[in-house]
C-alpha positions in Angstrom: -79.7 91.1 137.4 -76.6 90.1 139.2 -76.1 91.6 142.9 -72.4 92.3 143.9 -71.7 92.6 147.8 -67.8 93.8 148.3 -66.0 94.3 151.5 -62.9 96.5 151.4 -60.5 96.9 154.6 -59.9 100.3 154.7 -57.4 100.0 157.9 -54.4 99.6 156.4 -54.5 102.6 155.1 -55.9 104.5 157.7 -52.9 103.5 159.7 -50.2 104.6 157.2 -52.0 107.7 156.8 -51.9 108.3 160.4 -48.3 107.5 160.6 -47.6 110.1 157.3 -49.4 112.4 159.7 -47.0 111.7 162.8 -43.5 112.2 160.4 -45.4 115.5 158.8 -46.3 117.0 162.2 -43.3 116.4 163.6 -41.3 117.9 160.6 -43.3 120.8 160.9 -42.1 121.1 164.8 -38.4 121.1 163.6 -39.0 123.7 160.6 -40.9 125.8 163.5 -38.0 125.1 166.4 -35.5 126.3 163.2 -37.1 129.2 162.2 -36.9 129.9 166.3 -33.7 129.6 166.6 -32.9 131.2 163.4 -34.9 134.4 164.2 -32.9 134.0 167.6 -29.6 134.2 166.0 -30.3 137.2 164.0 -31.6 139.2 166.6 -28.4 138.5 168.9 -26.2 140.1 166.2 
């Protein structure tokens, strides 16, 4: 029976997935800062 031994570098992806991660938390801080500033606005009229 044949034996297969594979080695897969998994860091590549781990770093774009933690870079995805750094663009998606920081668009959630400027939906969040927005909605602020949105909410803001309305109750100042």
């Amino acid at each position: 029976m044949a034996t297969f031994n594979y080695t897969v570098d998994t860091q590549p992806m781990a770093d774009e997935m933690r870079s995805v991660s750094h663009h998606v938390n920081a668009t959630t801080g400027a939906v969040v800062a927005m909605q602020a500033a949105v909410i803001s606005a309305v109750n100042s009229v």
